[in-house]
N, C-alpha and C positions, 0 to 999 in steps of 0.2 A: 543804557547806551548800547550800539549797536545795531544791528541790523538782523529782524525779528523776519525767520523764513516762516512765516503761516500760511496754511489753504484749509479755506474752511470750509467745508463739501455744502453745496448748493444746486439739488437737481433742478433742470427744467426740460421742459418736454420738446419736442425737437419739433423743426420748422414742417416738416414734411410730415403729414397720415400717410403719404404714398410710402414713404420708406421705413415706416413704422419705426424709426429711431429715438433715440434720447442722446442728448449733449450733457457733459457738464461743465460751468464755470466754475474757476476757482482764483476769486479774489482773495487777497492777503488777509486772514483772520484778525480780528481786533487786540491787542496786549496791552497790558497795564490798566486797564478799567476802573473806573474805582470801584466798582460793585459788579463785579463780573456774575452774569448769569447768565442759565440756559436762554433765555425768552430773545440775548441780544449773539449768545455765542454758544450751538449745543454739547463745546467741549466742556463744559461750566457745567453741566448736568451729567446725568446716572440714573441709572436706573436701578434704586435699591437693591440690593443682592444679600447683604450681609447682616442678620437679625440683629438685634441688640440685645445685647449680655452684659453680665455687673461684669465679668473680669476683662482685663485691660490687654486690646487686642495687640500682639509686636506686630508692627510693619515694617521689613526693606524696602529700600527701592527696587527691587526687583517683583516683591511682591505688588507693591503700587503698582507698578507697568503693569503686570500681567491680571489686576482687578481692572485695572483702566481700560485693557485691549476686549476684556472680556462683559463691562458692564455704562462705558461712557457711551452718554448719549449721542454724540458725534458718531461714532462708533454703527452705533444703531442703523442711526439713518440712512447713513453711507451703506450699509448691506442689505436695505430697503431697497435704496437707490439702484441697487446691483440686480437684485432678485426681481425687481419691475423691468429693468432691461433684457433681462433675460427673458421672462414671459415675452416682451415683445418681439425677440429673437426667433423664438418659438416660433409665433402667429406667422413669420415670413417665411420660416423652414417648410410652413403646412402648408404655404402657397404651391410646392414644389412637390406636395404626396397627391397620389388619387387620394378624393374624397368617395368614404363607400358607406352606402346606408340601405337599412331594411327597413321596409314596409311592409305591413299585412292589414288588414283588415277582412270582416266580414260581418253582413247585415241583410235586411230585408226591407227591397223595393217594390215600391207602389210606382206607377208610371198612368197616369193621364192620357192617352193617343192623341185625344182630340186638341188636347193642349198644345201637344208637341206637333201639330200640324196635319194631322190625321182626320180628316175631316169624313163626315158618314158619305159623300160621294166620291171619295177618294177609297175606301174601305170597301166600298161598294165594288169598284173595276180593279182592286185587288182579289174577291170573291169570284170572278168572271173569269180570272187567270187559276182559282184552284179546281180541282174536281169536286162537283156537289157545293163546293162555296164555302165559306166558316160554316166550324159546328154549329149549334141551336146553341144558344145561351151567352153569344160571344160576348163581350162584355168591352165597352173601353178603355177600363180600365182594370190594367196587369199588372200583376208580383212576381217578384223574381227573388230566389235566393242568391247572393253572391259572394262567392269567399276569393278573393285575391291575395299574393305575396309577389313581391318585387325585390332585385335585388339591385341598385343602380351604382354606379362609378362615374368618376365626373373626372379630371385632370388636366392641368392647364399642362401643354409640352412646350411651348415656347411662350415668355414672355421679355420684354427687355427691362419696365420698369418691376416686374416680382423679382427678376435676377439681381439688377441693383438695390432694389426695396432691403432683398438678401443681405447684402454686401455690406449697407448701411447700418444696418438693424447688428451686425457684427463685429463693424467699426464701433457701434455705439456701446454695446455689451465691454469691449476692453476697456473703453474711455470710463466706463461706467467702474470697474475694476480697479483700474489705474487711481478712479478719483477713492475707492475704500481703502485704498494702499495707501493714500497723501490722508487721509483721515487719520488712519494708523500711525503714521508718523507724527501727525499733529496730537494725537494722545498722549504719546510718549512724549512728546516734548513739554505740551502740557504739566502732564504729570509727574516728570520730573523735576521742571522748573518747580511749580510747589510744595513739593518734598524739599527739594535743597534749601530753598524757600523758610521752609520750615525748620529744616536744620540751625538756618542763618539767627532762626528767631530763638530757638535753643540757646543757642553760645548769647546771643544777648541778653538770654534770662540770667543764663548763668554766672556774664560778666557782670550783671547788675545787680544779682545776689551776692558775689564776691565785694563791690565796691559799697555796697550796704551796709555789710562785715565791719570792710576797712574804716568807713565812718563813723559805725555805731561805737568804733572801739576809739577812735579819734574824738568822740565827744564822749565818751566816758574819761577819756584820760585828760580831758581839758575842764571837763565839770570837776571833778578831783582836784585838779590845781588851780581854778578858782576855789573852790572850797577853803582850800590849803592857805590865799593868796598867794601864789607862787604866779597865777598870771591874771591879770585883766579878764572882764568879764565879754570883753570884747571878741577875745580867744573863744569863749565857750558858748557865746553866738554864731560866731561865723561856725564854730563846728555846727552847730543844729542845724544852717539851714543849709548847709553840703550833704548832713546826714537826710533831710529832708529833699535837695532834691534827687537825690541817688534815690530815697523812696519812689519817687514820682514817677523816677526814670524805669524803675522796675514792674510799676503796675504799669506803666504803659508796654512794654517790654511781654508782659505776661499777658497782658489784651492782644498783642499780635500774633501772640504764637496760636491762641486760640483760636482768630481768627481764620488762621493761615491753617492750622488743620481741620475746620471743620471743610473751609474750600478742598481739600487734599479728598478728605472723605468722600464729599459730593464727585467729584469727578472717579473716583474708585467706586462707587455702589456703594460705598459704610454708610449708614445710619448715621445722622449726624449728633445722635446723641452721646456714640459710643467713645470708651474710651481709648485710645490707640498711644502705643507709645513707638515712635523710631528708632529702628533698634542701629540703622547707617551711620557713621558721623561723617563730618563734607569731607568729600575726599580731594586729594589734591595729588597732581601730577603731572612729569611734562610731554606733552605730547609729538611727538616724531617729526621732523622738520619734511612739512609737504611745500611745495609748489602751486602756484594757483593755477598754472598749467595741470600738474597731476589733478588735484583735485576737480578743475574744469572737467577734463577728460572724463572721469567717475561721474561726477553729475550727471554729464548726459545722458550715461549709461543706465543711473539710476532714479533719476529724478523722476518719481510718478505724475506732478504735476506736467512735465517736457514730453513722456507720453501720450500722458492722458491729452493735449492739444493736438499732439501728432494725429491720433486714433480721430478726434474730432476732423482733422482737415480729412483724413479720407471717407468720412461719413460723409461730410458735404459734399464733396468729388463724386461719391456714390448719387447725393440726393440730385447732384445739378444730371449726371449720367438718367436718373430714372427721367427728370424730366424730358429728355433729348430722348428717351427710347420710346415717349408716348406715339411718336409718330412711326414705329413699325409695326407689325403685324403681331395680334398675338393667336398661337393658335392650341386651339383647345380640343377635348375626345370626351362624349359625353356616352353613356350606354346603360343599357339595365334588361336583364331577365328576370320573367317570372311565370307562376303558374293560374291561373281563372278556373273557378267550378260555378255553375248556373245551374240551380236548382238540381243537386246531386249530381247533374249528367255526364258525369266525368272530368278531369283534369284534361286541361292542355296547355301549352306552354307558349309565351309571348316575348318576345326578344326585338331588342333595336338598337342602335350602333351608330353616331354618328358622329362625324367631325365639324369643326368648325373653324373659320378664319376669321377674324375682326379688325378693323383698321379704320379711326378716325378719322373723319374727313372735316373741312371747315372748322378747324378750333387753331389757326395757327395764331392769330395774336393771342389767343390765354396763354399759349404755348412757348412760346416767345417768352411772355410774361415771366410765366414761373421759370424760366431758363434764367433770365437775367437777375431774379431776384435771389435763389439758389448760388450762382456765380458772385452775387457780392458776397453772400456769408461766408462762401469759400476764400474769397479774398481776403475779405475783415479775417478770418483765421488764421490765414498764411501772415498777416502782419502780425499778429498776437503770437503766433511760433516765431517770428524773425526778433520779435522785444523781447520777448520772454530769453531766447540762444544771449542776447547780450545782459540780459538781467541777471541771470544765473551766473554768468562770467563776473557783472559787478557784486553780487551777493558773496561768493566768494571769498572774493580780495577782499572785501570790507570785514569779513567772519575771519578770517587772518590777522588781519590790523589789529581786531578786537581781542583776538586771543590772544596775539603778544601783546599787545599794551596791558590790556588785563593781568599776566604774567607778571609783568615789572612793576604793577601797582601792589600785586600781592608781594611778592619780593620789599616793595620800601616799605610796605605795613608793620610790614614783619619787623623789619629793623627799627621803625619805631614805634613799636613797642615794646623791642628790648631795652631801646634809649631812655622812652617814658620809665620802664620798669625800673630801673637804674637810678633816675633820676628820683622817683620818688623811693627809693630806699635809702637814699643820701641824704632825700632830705625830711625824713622822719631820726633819719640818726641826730641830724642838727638841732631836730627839736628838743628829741629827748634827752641832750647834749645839753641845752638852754642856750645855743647860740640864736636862735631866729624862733619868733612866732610862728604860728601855726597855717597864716594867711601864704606863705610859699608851698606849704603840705597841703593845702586846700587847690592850690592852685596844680601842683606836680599831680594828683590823687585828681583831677577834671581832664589834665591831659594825658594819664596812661588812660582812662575810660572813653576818651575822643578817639585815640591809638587803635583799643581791642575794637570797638567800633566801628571803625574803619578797616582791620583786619576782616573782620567777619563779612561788610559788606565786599569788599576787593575779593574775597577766595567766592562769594556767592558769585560773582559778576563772572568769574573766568570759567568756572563749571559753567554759566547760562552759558556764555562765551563759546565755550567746545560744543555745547548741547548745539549752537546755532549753525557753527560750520559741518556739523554730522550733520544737521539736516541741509544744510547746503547742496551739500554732496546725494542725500540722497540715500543714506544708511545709515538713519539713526537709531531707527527701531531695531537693525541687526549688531548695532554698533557702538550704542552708547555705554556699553559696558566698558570699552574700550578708549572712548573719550574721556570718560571721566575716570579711566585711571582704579579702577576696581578690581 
């Protein structure tokens, strides 16, 4: 029950190569699965870290969080996701550097004359303009040694869509940020959730081995008095199959707990062969009477997914700007020195320098185009940040409701099963009093086990409870220590 705050990090590549950015979406993560794994949610995965050893590893919850922040899959990706933004951040920083490069070479040319347009009558009334005319042996075909180096610079000085391209590509770097911070959060909650989880399934092994106990010793003492006749063989059935289903109850009981920590391991990096024992028990506490107002307040402040959208809407606002700047001028400074040697005859040096202006002409309907297409995704955004401001208000209130009701179901659990407890030590005295069969003991001994049962789950559900409204708010990962009362 309740209301499950999940984002479950989902990069995709942004609408725009002009603004070289990335968006992320972050829809509400999937919970209660029956088979939860990485392939459908990559908080369900890890990336192995921790080898397998015979001795029996203790884990806190603290320690959980900090294998979780430092080897879940979710984890991973999300700082993939960051570190790809960033490279593309880069690529638009370098729009804005001179580009400077060298060149050298050096080789030996053959040249053709006649090839190149040099025809023997043309060669001819070149010879008429020298004294004496070419040497004897001219040949038409020349070699030349030639050693060159360059050194050139290139630099865009004005552009409007590299400045927005900028802007974008910046916008999308925080969005990108924002969405490993709601990752972060979703681990922790994760991974708390099934620690407690697993705590939950502790106290059930262990109220199942206590009621095991109590049966085993309920049908020894009623095999005895059959024996004895002292009672009906009827007494020392019904004890077997109480003692039998309390069995049942506990290998079932002992299957979940294993279940429940091999999922724990997976999501921390353990091996899932290893052995782990928890060393936390559930903790319980009441937590400070907040305000949905307060707590709204914080949210906004903190909520990485309420950023990460915001950062989104001004990427878009960027990418619709770069389309609108294509129709200004962009202007550019191209240049390069260097030095030419030809066949040893000395060095001398070659320089050029020039600027450039550029401005589109005739593309106004593409231009149009991507204007109005850029403008809906800006808008579809601003709608997703106006639902998301009231979503976060109702997540809230509903993560309040959950924890006080929560509260007061652990509160009447508690009370009955001091009642149950009571109630079946009254009427074990009756038994062994010989006022009444055994069938009311079998019956008091079903409902203190319904009782602790219910206790166990009520105190799991108000931890998940706190776990929900911290991440509501947006400080789970700095704060769950403090939620749940540690």
């Amino acid at each position: 029950m309740g209301v499950k705050i999940g984002l479950q990090y989902v990069p995709r590549q942004a609408a725009s190569a002009l603004a070289l950015a990335c968006a992320f979406s972050l829809p509400c993560a999937a919970h209660g699965q029956a088979n939860p794994s990485s392939a459908t949610n990559p908080f369900f995965g890890s990336v192995t870290a921790q080898p397998l050893s015979d001795q029996t590893l203790k884990l806190s919850l603290d320690d959980a969080v900090t294998r979780g922040l430092k080897n879940n899959l979710g984890i991973r990706e999300a700082e993939s996701g960051e570190k790809e933004l960033r490279g593309q951040r880069s690529l638009a920083v370098q729009q804005f550097l001179p580009t400077i490069t060298l060149t050298g070479d050096s080789g030996l040319y053959q040249h053709n004359l006649a090839a190149q347009g040099f025809k023997p009558s043309l060669i001819a009334k070149f010879a008429k303009l020298m004294p004496g005319g070419f040497p004897k042996g001219f040949s038409e075909i020349t070699r030349d040694d030639l050693t060159e180096g360059q050194l050139h610079m290139s630099q865009t000085l004005f552009s409007g869509p590299v400045f927005a391209a900028y802007k974008a590509a910046g916008a999308a770097q925080k969005s990108a940020h924002f969405a490993m911070m709601s990752a972060r959060g979703e681990t922790v909650q994760q991974v708390a959730t099934v620690y407690l989880r697993s705590i939950a399934a502790e106290s059930e092994v262990e109220n199942a081995k206590a009621l095991v106990a109590q049966s085993q010793t309920l049908f020894d003492h009623a095999k005895e008095a059959h024996a004895a006749g002292v009672v009906a063989n009827l007494d020392e059935l019904r004890a077997r199959v109480q003692l039998q289903n309390q069995q049942q109850i506990l290998i079932a009981a002992e299957n979940q707990l294993e279940k429940n920590l091999i999922l724990l391991k997976r999501e921390t990096g353990i091996d899932p062969g290893q052995k782990i024992a928890l060393t936390d028990p559930a903790p319980y506490s009441d937590l400070a009477d907040q305000t949905p107002e307060e707590l709204r307040a914080v949210a906004y402040k903190s909520r990485q997914d309420y950023q990460n959208m915001q950062n989104q809407l001004v990427e878009y606002k960027a990418i619709h700007a770069a389309y609108r700047s294509q129709r200004w001028p962009t202007l550019s400074f191209n240049s390069s020195w260097g030095t030419v040697t030809v066949d040893g005859a000395g060095t001398h040096g070659v320089f050029s320098a020039m600027g450039s202006v550029k401005m589109p002409l005739f593309r106004e309907a593409g231009q149009r185009g991507q204007e109005d297409a850029s403008q809906a995704q800006a808008e579809s955004v601003r709608a997703q940040l106006a639902s998301l401001h009231d979503q976060i208000d109702m997540q809230v209130r509903a993560a309040l409701l959950d924890v006080s009701a929560n509260k007061k179901l652990v509160e009447v659990a508690r009370s009955n099963v001091e009642l149950a407890t009571r109630a079946l030590s009254d009427e074990t005295d009756r038994v062994n009093a010989g006022v009444d069969d055994n069938l009311p003991l079998v019956t008091a001994q079903a409902a203190l086990a319904t009782a602790e049962s219910n206790l166990v789950e009520s105190l799991y559900q108000y931890n998940v409870s706190k776990l929900v409204l911290a991440r509501a708010a947006g400080v789970l990962e700095t704060q769950y220590r403090d939620y749940l009362g540690r």
